[in-house]
C-alpha positions as CSV (number, residue, x, y, z in Angstrom):
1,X,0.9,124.9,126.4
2,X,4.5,124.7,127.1
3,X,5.6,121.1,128.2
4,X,8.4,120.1,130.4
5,X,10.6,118.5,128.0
6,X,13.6,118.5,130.5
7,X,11.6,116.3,132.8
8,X,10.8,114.0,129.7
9,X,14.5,113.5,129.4
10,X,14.6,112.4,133.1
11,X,12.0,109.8,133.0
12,X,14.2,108.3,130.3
13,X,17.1,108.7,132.7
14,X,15.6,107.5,135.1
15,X,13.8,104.2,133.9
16,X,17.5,103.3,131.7
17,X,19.6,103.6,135.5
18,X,17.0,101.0,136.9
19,X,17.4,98.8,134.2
20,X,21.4,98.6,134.4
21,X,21.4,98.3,137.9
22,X,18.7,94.9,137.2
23,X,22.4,93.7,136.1
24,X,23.2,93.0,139.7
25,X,20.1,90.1,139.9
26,X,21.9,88.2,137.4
27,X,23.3,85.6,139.8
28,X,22.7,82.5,141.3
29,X,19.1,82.8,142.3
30,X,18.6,84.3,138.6
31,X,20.4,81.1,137.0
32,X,18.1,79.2,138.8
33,X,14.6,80.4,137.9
34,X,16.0,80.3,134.1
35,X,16.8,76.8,134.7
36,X,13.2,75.9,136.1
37,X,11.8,77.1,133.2
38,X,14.2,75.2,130.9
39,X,13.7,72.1,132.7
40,X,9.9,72.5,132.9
41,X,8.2,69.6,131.1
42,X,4.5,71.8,130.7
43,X,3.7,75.5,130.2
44,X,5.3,79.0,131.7
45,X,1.8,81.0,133.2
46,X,2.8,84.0,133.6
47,X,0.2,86.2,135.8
48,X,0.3,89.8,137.1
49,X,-2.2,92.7,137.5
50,X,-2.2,95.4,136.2
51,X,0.2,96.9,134.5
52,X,2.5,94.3,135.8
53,X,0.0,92.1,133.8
54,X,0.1,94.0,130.5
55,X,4.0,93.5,131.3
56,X,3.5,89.6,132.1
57,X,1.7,89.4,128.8
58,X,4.7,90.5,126.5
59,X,7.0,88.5,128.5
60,X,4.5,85.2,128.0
61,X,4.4,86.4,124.5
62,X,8.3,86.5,124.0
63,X,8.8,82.6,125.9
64,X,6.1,81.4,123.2
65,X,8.0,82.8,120.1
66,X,11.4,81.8,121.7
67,X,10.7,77.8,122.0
68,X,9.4,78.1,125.5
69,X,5.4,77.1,125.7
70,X,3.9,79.8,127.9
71,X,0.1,81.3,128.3
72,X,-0.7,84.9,130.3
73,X,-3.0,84.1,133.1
74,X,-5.3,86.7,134.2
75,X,-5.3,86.5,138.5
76,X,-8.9,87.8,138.9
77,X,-9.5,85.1,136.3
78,X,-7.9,82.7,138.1
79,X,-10.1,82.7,141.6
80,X,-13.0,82.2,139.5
81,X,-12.1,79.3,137.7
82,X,-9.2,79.6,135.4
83,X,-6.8,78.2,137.4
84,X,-7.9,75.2,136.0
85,X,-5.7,75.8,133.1
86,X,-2.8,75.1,134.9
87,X,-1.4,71.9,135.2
88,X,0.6,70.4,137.5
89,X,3.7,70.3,135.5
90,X,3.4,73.9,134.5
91,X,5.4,76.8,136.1
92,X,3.3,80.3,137.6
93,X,5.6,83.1,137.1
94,X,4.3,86.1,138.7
95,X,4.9,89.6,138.6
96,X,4.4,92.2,141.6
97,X,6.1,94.9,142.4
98,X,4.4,94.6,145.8
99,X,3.8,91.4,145.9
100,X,0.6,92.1,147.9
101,X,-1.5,92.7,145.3
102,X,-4.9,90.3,146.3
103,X,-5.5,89.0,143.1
104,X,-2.0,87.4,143.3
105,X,-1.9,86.7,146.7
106,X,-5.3,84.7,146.3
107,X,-4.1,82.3,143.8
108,X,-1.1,81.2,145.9
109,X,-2.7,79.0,148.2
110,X,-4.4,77.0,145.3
111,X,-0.7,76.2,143.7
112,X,0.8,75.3,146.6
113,X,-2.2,72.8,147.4
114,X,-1.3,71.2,143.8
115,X,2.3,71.6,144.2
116,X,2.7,73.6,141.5
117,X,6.0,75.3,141.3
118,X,5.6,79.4,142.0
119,X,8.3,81.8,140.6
120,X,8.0,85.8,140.9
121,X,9.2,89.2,140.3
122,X,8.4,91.4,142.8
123,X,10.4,94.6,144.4
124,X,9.2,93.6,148.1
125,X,11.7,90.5,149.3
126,X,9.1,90.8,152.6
127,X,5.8,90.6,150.7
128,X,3.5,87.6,151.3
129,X,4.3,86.6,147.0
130,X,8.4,86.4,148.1
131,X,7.5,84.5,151.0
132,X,5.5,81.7,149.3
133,X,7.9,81.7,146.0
134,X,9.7,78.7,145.7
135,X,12.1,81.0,144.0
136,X,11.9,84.8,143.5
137,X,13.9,87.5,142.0
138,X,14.1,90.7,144.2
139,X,14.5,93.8,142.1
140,X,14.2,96.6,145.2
141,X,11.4,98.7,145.9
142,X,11.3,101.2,142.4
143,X,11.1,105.2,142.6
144,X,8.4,105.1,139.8
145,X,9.5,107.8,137.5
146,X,5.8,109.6,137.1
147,X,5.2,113.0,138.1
148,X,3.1,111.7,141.4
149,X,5.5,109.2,141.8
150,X,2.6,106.1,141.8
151,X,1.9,105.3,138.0
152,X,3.9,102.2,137.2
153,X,6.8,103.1,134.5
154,X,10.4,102.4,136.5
155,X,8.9,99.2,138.0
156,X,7.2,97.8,134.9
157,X,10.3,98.9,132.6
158,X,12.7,96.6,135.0
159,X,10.2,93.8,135.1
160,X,9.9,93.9,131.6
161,X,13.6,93.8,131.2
162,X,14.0,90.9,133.6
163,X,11.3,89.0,131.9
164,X,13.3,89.6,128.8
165,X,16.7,88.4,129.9
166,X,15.1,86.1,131.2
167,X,13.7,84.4,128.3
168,X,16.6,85.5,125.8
169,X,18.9,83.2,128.6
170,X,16.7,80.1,128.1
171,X,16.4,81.0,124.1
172,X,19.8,80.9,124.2
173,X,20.3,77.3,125.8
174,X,18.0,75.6,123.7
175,X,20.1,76.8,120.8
176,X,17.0,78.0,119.3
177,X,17.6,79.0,115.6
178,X,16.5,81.7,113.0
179,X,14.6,78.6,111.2
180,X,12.6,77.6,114.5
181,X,11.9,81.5,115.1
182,X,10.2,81.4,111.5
183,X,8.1,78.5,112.5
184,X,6.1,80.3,114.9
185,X,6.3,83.5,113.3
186,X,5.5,82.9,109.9
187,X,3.4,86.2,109.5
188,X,5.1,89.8,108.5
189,X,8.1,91.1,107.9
190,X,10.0,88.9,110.7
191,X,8.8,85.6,109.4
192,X,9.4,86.8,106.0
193,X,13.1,87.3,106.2
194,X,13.5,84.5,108.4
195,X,12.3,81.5,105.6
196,X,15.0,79.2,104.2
197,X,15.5,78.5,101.1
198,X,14.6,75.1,101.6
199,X,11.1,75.8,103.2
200,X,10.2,78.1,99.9
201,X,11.8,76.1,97.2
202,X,8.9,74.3,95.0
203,X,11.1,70.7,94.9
204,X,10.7,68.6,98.0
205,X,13.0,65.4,99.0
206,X,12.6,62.7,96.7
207,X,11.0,64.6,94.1
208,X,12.4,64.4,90.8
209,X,14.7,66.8,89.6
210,X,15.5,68.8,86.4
211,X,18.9,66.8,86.1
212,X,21.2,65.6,84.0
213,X,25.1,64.3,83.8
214,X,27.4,66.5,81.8
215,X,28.5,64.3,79.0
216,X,24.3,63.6,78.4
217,X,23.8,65.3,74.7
218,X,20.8,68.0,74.7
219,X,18.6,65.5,73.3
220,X,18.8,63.7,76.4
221,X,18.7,66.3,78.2
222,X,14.8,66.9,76.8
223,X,14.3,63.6,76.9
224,X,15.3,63.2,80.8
225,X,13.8,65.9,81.7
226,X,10.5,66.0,80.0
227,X,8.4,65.2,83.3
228,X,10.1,67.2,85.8
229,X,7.3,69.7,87.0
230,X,9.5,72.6,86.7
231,X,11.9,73.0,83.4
232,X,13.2,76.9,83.5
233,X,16.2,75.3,83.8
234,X,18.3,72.2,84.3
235,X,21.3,71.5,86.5
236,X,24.2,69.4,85.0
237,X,26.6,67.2,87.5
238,X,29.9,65.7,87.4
239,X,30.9,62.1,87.5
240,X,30.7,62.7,91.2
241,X,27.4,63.5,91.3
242,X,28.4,67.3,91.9
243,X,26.7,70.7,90.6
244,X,29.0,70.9,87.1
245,X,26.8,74.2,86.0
246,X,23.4,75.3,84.9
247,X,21.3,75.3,81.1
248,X,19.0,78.3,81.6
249,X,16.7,79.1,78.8
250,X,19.2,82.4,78.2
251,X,22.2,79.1,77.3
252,X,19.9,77.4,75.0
253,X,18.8,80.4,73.0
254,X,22.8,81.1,72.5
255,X,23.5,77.9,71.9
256,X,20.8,77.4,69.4
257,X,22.7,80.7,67.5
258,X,25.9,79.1,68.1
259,X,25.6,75.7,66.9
260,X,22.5,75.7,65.0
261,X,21.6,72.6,63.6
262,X,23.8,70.3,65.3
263,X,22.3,71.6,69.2
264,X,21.1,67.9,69.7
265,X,23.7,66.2,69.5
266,X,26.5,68.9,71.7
267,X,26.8,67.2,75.5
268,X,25.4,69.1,78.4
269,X,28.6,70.9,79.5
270,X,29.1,72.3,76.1
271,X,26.6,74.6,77.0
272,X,25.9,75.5,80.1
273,X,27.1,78.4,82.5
274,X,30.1,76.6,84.8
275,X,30.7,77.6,88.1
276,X,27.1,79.4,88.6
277,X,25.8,80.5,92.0
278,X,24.1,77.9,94.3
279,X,22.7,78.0,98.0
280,X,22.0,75.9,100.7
281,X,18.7,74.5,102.4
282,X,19.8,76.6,105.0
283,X,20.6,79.6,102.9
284,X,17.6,82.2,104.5
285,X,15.1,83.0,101.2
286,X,16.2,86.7,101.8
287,X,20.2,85.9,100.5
288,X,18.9,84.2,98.2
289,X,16.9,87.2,96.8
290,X,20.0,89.2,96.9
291,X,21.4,87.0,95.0
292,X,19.0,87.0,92.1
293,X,19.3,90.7,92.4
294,X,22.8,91.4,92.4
295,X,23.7,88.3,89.4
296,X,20.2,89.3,87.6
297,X,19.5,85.3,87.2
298,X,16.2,83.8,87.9
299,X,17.1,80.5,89.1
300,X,19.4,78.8,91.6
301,X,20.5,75.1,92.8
302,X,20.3,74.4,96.4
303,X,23.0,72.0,97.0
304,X,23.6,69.7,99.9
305,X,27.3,69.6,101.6
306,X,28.9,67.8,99.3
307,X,27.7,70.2,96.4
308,X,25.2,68.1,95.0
309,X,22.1,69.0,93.9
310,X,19.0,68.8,96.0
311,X,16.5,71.7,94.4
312,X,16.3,74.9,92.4
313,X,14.7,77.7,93.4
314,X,13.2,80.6,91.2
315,X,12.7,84.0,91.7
316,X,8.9,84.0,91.7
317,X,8.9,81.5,95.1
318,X,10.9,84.3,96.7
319,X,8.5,86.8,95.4
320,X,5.4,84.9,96.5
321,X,6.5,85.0,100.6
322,X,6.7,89.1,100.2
323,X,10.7,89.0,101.8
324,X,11.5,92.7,102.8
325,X,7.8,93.6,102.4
């Protein structure tokens, strides 16, 4: 079997020209279905059939992980009872490309008798959805890119992209953040990657820390830091209440070699590493990991703005949440 691998080529051609042309529906209609679904103070329900459903799934799907609460609806579904799930401060946002399709068409009336706002795709501005959309985008009647010409591939592709910009516009607005990503996915690789330092670090606010001042002798520094949950290593500060350094287990052991028997008595800052490495809360768990790999150290102080200590983080809580797994 030889296969038409010039025609593949095409259908690539032709689904990546519809998308750039989609760049033309980026205007004032477009700004104002993203700002309906900013504004909205309940759920996006995103419907199609379809293929334009398994498209209005991934788009739901995307709104959800991008701080914008959103459920697929299934239309058939919906005539037989499921339009219950939909509140009245919820947006429908519907995808056709013909917007005749009867299981859409059927759920319309039973929005607009709740007054429940109705947004669409569709690539018919004359279709009965365009008509009864308080707002729709129009992306043209589609040359669908299949062999027959009637498989949906151009029109999903474009609706898919739309959805996409769509959501990656409002994403955008909210100032949504790496951190709040991580929240809601948590799972994988993604989530991984995307953890702070100060969501993996074992101290929490208010806890008490391995600490102590820099003129402190080492037999305070046991002494102060003999029920602190964690002891691989302790931070020292400045007057100030700044990160002076850190006493690994690595200082002591050269310190004991060093100074023998009079250890005890030497302050703090006699032995520890000055000017070590530090993060922030904010610092993602990955950099911190490279980090620990490129200094080969096994601990590091999370510090607040005004470099004072706030944590420590080890190795192993990196290498508990898998990052780069």
């Amino acid at each position: 079997m030889k296969f038409d691998l010039d025609y593949a080529k095409e259908v690539l051609i032709s689904e990546g020209t519809a998308i750039n042309a989609m760049a033309d529906i980026v205007d004032g209609k477009f700004e104002a279905v993203v700002e309906a679904i900013y504004n909205t103070k309940g759920s996006v329900i995103v419907t199609g059939m379809g293929k334009a459903g398994i498209i209005g799934k991934k788009i739901s799907a995307t709104l959800a992980s991008t701080g914008t609460p959103s459920h697929f609806l299934h239309p058939a579904e919906g005539i037989h009872g499921d339009l219950g799930r939909v509140q009245v401060d919820d947006i429908v946002f519907a995808l056709s490309h013909s917007g005749e399709s009867d299981e859409i068409v059927r759920i319309i009336d039973p929005l607009k008798q709740r007054e429940i706002k109705l947004v669409s795709i569709t690539g018919n501005p004359s279709s009965r959805l365009a008509k009864h959309s308080d707002l729709v985008l129009c992306m043209g009647r589609q040359t669908e890119a299949c062999p027959l010409g009637i498989a949906p591939s151009v029109s999903t592709t474009c609706m898919l992209a739309l959805g996409d910009a769509i959501a990656f516009t409002v994403m955008k607005a909210r100032q949504f953040s790496a951190e709040d990503y991580s929240r809601f996915h948590p799972g994988g690789e993604i989530g991984a990657n995307l953890i702070t330092v100060g969501q993996s670090m074992m101290f929490k606010p208010g806890e008490k820390l391995p600490l102590v001042e820099a003129d402190d002798t080492v037999e305070m520094m046991f002494s102060k830091t003999r029920d602190v949950k964690r002891r691989g290593a302790v931070m020292v500060v400045d007057g100030s209440g700044a990160l002076a350094g850190i006493i690994t287990d690595g200082d002591l052991r050269r310190a004991m070699g060093d100074k023998k028997d009079g250890l005890f008595a030497c302050k703090t800052e006699d032995i520890m590493t000055a000017g070590c490495k530090r993060v922030t809360e904010d610092t993602l768990a990955a950099e911190a990991m490279a980090i620990f790999h490129k200094y080969r150290i096994d601990e590091l102080p999370v510090v607040d703005e005004q470099d004072r200590p706030i944590g420590l983080i080890d190795v192993q809580d990196i290498v508990a949440i898998k990052i780069g797994k």
